[in-house]
C-alpha positions as a Markdown table, in Angstrom:
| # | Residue | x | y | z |
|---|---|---|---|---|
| 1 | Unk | -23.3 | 17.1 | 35.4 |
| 2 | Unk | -25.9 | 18.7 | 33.8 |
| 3 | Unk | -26.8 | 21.5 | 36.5 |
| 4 | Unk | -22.8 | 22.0 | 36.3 |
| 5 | Unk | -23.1 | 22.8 | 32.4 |
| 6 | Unk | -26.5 | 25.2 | 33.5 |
| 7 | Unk | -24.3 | 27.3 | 36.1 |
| 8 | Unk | -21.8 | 28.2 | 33.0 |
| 9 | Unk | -24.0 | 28.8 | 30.7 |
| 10 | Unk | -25.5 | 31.2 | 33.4 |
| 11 | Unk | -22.4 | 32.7 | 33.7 |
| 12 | Unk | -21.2 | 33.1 | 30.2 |
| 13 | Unk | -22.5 | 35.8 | 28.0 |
| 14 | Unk | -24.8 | 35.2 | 24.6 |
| 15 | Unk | -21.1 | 36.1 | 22.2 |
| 16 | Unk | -18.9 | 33.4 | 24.5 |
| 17 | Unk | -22.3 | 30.9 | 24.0 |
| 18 | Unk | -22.2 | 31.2 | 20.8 |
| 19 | Unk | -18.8 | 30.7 | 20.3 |
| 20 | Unk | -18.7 | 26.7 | 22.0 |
| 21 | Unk | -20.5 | 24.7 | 19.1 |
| 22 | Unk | -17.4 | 26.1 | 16.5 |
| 23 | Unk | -14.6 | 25.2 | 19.3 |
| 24 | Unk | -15.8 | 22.2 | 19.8 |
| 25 | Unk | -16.4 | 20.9 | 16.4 |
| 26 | Unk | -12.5 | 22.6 | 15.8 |
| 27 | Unk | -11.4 | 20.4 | 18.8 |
| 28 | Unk | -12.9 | 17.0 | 17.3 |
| 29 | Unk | -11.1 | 18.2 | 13.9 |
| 30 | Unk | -7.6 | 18.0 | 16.3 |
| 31 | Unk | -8.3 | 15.2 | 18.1 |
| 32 | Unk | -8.7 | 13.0 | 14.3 |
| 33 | Unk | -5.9 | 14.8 | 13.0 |
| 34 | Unk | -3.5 | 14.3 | 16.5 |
| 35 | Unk | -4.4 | 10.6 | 16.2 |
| 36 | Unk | -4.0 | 10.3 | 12.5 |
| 37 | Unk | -0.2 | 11.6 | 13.3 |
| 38 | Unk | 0.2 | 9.2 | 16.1 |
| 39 | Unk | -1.4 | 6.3 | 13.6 |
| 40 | Unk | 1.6 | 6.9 | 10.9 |
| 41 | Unk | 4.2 | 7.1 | 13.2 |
| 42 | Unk | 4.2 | 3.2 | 13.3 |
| 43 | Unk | 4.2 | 2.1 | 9.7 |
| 44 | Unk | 7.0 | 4.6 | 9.2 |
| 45 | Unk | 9.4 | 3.3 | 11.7 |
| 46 | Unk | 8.6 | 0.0 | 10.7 |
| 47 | Unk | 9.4 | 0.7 | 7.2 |
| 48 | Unk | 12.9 | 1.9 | 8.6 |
| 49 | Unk | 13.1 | -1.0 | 10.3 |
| 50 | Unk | 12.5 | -3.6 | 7.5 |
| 51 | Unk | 12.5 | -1.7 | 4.3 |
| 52 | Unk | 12.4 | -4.9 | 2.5 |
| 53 | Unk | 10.1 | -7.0 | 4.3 |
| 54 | Unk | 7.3 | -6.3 | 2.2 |
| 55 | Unk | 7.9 | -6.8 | -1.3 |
| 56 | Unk | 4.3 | -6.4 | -2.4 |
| 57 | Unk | 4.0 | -2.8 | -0.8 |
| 58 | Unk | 2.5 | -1.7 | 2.6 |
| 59 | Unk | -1.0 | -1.2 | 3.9 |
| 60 | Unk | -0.7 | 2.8 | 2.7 |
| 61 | Unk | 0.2 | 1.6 | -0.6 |
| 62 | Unk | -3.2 | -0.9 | -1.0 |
| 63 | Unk | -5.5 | 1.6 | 0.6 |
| 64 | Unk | -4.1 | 4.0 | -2.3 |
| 65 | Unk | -2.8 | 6.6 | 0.5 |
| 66 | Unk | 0.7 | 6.1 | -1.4 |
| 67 | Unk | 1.7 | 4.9 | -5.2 |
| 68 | Unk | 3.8 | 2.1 | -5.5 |
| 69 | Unk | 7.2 | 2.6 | -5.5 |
| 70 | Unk | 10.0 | 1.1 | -7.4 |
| 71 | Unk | 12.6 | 1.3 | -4.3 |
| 72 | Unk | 11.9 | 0.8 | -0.1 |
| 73 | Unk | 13.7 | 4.1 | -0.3 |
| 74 | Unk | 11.5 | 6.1 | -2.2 |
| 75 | Unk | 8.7 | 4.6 | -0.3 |
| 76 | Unk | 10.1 | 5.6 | 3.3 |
| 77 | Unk | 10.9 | 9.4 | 1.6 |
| 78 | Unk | 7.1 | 9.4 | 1.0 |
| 79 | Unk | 5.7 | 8.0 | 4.2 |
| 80 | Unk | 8.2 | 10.7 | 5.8 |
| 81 | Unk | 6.8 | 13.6 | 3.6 |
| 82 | Unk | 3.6 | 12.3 | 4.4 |
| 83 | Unk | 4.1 | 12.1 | 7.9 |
| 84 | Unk | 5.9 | 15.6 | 8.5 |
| 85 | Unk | 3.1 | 17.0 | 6.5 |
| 86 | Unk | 0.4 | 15.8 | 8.9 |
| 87 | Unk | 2.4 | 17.1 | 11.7 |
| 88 | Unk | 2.4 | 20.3 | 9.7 |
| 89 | Unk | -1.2 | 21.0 | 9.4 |
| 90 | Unk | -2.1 | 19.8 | 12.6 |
| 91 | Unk | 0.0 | 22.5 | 14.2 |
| 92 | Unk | -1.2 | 25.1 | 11.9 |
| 93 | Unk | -4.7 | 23.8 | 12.7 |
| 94 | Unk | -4.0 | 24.0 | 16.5 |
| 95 | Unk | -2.9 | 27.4 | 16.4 |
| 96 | Unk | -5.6 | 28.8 | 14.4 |
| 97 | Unk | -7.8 | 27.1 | 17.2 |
| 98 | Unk | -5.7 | 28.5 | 20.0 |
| 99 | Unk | -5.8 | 32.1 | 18.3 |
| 100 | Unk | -9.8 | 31.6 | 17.6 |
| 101 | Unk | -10.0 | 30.9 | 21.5 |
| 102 | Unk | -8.4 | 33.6 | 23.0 |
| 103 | Unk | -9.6 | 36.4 | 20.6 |
């Protein structure tokens, strides 16, 4: 493994070195914020599911990541906001690491 990461660093030149610690660091950033996504995806659909099975308010509403809400369907609107957000700026994030990568 390691004589395989000494033959590319042979081959690549000091700019492309010097470019891998940034990528790398960017590509952790994605992997937290693709997981993140995948996390919420869950405790939205099971909201839908039983929007009144938990009178005293989810785990994103005692962590503080949401208020408390008055209605189940305020509280799904939020977690769906929430949720399509995430998605949002993980995309954004991926293409800014996609156009950083191929510049």
């Amino acid at each position: 493994m390691i004589k395989i990461i000494q033959k590319t660093l042979r081959v690549l030149t000091r700019r492309e070195k010097s470019r891998i610690p940034p990528l790398l660091l960017m590509m952790l950033v994605s992997a937290a914020l693709e997981a993140l996504g995948v996390t919420l995806v869950i405790p939205v659909v099971s909201r839908i599911l039983s929007p009144a099975g938990d009178a005293g308010g989810g785990l994103q509403t005692r962590i503080g990541l949401l208020p408390p809400f008055p209605g189940a369907g305020q509280e799904i609107s939020a977690m769906l906001v929430l949720l399509i957000a995430v998605f949002v700026v993980k995309n954004l994030f991926l293409q800014l690491q996609t156009y950083l990568q191929y510049r």
